[in-house]
C-alpha positions in Angstrom: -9.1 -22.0 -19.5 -10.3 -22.9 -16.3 -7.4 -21.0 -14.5 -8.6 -18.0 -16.7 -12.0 -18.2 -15.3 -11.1 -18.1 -11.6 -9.1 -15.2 -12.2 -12.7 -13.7 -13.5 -14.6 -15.3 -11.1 -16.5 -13.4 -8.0 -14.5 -14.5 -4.9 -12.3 -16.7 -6.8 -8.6 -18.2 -6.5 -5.3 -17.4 -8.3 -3.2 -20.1 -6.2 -3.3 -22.3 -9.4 -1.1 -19.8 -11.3 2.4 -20.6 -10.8 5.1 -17.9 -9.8 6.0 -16.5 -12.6 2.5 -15.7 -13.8 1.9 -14.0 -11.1 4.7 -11.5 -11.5 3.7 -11.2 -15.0 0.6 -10.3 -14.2 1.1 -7.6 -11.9 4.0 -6.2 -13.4 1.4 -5.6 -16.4 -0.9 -3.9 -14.2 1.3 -1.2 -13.3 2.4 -1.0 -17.1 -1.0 -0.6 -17.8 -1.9 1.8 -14.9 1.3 3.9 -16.7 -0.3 3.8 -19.6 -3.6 5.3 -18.7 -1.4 8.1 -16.8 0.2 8.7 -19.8 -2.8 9.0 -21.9 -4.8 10.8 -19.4 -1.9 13.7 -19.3 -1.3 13.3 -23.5 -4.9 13.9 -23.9 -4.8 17.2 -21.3 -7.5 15.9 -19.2 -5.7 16.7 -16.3 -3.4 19.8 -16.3 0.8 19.0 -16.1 0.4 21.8 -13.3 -1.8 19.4 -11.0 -0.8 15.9 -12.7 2.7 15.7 -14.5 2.9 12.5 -17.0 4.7 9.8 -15.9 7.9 10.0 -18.3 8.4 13.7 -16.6 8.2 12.2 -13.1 10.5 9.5 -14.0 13.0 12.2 -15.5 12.6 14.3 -12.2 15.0 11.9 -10.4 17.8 13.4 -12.3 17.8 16.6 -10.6 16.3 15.5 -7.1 19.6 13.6 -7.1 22.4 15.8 -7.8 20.9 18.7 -7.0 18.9 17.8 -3.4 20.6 15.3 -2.2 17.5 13.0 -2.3 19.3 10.1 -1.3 20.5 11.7 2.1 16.9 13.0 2.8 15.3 9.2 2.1 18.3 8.1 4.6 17.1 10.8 7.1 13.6 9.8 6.9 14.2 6.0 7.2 16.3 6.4 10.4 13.8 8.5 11.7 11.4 5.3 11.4 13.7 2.6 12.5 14.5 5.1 16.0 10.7 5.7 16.2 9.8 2.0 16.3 12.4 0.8 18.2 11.4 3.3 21.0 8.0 2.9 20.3 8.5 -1.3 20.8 10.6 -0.7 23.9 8.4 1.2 25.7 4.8 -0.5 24.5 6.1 -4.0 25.4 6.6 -3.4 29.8 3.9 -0.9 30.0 1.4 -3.3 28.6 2.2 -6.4 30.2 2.3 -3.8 33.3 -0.8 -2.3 33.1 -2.7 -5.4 32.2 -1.0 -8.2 34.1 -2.3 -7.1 36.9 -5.5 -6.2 38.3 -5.2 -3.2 40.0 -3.5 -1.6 37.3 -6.0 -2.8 34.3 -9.2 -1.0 36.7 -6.9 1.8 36.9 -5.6 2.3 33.5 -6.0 -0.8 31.5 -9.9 0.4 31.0 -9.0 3.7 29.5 -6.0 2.7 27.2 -7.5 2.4 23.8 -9.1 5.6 24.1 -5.7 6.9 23.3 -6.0 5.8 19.8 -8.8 8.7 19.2 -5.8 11.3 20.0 -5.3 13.6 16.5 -1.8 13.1 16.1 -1.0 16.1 14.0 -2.5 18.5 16.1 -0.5 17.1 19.0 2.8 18.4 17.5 2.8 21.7 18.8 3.0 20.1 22.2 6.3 18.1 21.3 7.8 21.3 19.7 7.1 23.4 23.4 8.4 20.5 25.2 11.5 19.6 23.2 11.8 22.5 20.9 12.8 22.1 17.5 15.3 19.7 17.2 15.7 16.2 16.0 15.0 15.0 18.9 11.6 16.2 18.9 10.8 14.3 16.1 11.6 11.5 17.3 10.0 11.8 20.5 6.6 12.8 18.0 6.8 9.7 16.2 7.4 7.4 18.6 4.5 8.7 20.6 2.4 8.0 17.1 3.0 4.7 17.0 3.1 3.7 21.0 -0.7 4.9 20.8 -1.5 1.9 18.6 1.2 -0.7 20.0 0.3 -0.2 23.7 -3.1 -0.7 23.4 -2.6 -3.5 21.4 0.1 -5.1 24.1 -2.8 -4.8 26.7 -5.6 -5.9 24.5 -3.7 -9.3 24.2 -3.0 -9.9 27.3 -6.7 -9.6 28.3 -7.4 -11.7 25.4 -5.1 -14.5 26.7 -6.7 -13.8 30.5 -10.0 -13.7 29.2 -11.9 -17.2 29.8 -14.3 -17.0 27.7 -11.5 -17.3 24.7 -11.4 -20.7 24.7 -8.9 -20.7 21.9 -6.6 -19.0 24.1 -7.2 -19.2 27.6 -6.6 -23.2 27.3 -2.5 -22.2 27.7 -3.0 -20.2 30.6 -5.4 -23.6 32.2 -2.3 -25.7 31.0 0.8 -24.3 32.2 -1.2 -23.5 36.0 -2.1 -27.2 35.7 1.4 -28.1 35.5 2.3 -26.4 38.5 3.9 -22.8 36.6 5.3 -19.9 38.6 4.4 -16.8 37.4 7.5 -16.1 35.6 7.4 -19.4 34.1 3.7 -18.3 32.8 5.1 -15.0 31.8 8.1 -16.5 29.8 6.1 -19.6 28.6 2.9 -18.4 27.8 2.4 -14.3 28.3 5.5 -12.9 26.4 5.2 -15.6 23.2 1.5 -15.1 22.8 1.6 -11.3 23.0 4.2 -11.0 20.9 3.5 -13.3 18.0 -0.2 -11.8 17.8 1.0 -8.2 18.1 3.5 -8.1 15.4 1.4 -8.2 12.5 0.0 -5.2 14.0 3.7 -3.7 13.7 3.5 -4.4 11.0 0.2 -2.4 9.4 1.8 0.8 10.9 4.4 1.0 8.2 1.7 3.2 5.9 0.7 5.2 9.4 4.6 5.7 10.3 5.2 6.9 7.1 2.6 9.6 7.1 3.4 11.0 10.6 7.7 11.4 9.3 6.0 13.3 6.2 4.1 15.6 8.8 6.8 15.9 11.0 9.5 17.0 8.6 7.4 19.3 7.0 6.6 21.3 10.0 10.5 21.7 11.0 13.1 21.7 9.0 16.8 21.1 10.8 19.2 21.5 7.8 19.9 21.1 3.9 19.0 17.0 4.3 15.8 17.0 6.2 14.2 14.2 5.4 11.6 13.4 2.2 8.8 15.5 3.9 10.8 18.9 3.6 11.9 18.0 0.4 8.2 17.8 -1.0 7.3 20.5 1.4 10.1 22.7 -1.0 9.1 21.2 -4.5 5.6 22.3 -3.6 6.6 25.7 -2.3 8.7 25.8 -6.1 6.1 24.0 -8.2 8.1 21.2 -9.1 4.9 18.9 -9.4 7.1 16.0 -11.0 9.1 15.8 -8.2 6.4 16.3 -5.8 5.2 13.0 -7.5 8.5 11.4 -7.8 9.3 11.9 -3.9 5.8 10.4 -3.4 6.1 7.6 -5.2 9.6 6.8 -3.5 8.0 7.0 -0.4 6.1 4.3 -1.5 8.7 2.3 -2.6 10.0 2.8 0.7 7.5 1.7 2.5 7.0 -1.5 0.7 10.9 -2.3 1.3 10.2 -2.0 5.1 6.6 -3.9 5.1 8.9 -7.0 3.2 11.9 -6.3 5.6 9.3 -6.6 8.9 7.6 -9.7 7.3 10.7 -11.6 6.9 12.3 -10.5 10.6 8.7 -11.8 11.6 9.1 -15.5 10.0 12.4 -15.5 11.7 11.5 -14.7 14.9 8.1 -16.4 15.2 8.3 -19.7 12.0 5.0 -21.3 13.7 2.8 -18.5 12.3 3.8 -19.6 8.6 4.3 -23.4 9.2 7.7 -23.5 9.6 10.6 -24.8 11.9 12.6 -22.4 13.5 15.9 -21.3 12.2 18.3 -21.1 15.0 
């Protein structure tokens, strides 16, 4: 009973429930969030036009399937992400330590860099398309520009959060390894590049739901083929008012998304275990 009452409890704690409860707990949410769906659409509250009922949505796949090649179009989109953040990483990673490692390049840039993240993203693709035209290539160049926006800044922000000596938290590494007599690679490849990247990862991490809207935007502004991505494919349903497929699309991309926000977490506990309290594997 008293487990019960934390679960009802302002602020309170499920880490007594074991596992299993768990997952049988939220697996009953979403039944129960189906259920409400299905009632809402049974009892026409909402018209099918605007909000099709679950079991239709669920029968949608069928066609989305055999008929467009829906499993080609998630592939395109999902190596449109993986490109976009390796790029993305590649480039954010030098150019920060760059512009903030030193200090004639963080009074020169380093004090401007965040202001990038105010850009409107979406407005910015016309620019991409009269630079690169409309190829695949420009798509790739879009996205990876959407997400270096957030992961440069972030590179920077960390470093000056490491060099900054009022952090006492932080800036104690920096006192320790000059103390023991470091060169500056030493610092860079003991202190600098560990630090920066353990903290910025989780922040890799959040863009998974930003990514994913910018490839929607992207593909449904250009469309290079039959199998362009899930983007165009909603961008045709709509145009055909196929609402259940609109929705099933939607909620793949969701699925989607949570496959790649699991797949980042566990690369991140492999590559940095001291975050969750554990030993390294290799």
């Amino acid at each position: 009973m008293s487990v019960v009452k934390e679960l009802f409890k302002l602020g309170g704690d499920d880490s007594s429930l074991s596992k299993s409860a768990k997952i049988i707990i939220t697996v009953s949410g979403m039944f129960l969030i189906a259920v409400i769906w299905q009632t809402v659409c049974a009892l026409g509250i909402i018209p099918e036009k605007i909000l099709p009922s679950p079991i239709s949505v669920i029968k949608s796949y069928v066609p989305l399937i055999s008929e467009y090649e829906m499993f080609a179009n998630a592939w395109y989109s999902i190596k449109l992400n993986l490109m976009s953040y390796i790029y993305a990483i590649l480039i954010s990673l030098p150019f920060g330590f760059f512009i903030s490692l030193f200090p004639i390049n963080n009074l020169i840039i380093g004090k401007y860099i965040n202001s990038v993240r105010y850009l409107p993203i979406p407005a910015m693709s016309g620019i991409f398309i009269a630079i690169f035209g409309l190829t695949f290539g420009m798509k790739v160049s879009f996205l990876t520009f959407s997400l270096l926006i957030y992961i440069l800044p972030a590179v920077a922000n960390k470093v000056n959060d490491l060099q900054n000596p009022t952090n006492d938290k932080d800036f104690v590494y920096l006192q320790t390894i000059k103390t023991l007599g470091a060169t500056p690679w030493q610092s860079f490849s003991y202190v600098y590049f560990p630090y920066v990247t353990r903290t910025v990862s989780q922040e890799i991490i959040t863009l998974t739901g930003i990514s994913w809207s910018y490839i929607v935007i992207v593909e449904m502004l250009y469309k290079d083929g039959s199998v362009s991505g899930i983007g165009a494919l909603i961008q045709n349903m709509t145009r055909m008012s196929h609402m259940p497929e609109v929705y099933a699309l939607l909620l793949l991309v969701i699925v989607i998304g949570i496959c790649q926000d699991m797949c980042l977490k566990f690369i991140d506990k492999l590559l940095f275990p001291s975050k969750y309290n554990r030993k390294k594997l290799f």
